[in-house]
C-alpha positions in Angstrom: -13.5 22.7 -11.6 -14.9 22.5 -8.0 -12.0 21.9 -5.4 -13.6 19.2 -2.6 -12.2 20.1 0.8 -10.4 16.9 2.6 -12.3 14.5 4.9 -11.7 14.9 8.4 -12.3 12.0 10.9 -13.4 13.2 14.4 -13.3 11.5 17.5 -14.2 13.0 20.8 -14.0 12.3 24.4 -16.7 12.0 26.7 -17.1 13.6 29.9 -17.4 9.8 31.6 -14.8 8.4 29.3 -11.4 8.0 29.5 -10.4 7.6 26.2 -11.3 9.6 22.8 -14.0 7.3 20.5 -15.0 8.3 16.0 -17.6 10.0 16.3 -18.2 10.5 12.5 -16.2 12.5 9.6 -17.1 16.0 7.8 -15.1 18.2 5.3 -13.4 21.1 6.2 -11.4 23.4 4.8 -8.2 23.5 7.2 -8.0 21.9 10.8 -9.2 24.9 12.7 -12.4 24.7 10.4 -12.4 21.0 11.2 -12.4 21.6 15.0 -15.2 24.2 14.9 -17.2 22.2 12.5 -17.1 18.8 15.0 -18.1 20.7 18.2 -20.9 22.4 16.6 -21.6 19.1 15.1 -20.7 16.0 17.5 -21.2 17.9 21.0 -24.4 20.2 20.1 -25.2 18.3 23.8 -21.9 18.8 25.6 -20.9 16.0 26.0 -17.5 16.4 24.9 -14.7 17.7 26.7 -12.2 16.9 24.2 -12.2 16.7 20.7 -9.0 15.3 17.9 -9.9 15.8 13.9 -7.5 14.2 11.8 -7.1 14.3 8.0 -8.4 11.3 6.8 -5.7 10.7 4.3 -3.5 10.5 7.3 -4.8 7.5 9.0 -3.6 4.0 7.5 -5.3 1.1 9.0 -4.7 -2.3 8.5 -6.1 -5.0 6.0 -8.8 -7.3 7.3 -7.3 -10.2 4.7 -3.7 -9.8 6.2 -5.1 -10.2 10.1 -3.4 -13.3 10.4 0.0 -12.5 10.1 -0.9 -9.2 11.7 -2.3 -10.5 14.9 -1.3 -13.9 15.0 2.0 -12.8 16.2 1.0 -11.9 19.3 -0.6 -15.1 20.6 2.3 -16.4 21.7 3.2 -13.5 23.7 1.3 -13.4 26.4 3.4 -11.9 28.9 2.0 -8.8 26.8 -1.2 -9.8 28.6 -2.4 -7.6 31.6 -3.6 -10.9 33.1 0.4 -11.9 34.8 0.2 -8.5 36.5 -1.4 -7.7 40.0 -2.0 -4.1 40.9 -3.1 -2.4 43.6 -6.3 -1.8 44.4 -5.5 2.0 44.3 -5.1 2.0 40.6 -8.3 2.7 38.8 -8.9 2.2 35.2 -6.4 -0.3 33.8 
């Protein structure tokens, strides 16, 4: 029997961005093979200047049925909100 190598997920950060976005998913053999694989793949352009692969089977996301006692929560929270807080015009990006 055929062994499938694991799903990777890649995301990759752009040179203009500031944070890292999934670009896609691809099999690989180990992580270094997972790396090599999403540059030749994701930045043939280079556009990337960073690049995460993560196992898929490693990633737990949540349940779209369950968002309501997930995010509901946090409604009534809202000094969690950026909105209270002034900063300085010197701080870029927030």
């Amino acid at each position: 029997m055929k062994k499938e190598w694991p799903l990777w997920e890649v995301f990759v950060r752009s040179k203009n961005g500031l944070e890292h976005r999934h670009f896609g998913s691809l099999h690989a053999a180990d992580a270094d093979m997972a790396l090599v694989n999403a540059r030749d793949v994701y930045t043939r352009r280079s556009e990337g200047v960073s690049i995460w692969v993560v196992e898929s089977k490693h990633i737990k996301a949540s349940n779209p049925e369950h968002n309501g006692e997930l995010f509901e929560p946090a409604q009534d929270k809202v000094y969690r909100h950026p909105t209270f807080y002034d900063l300085p015009d010197e701080i870029k990006h927030m």
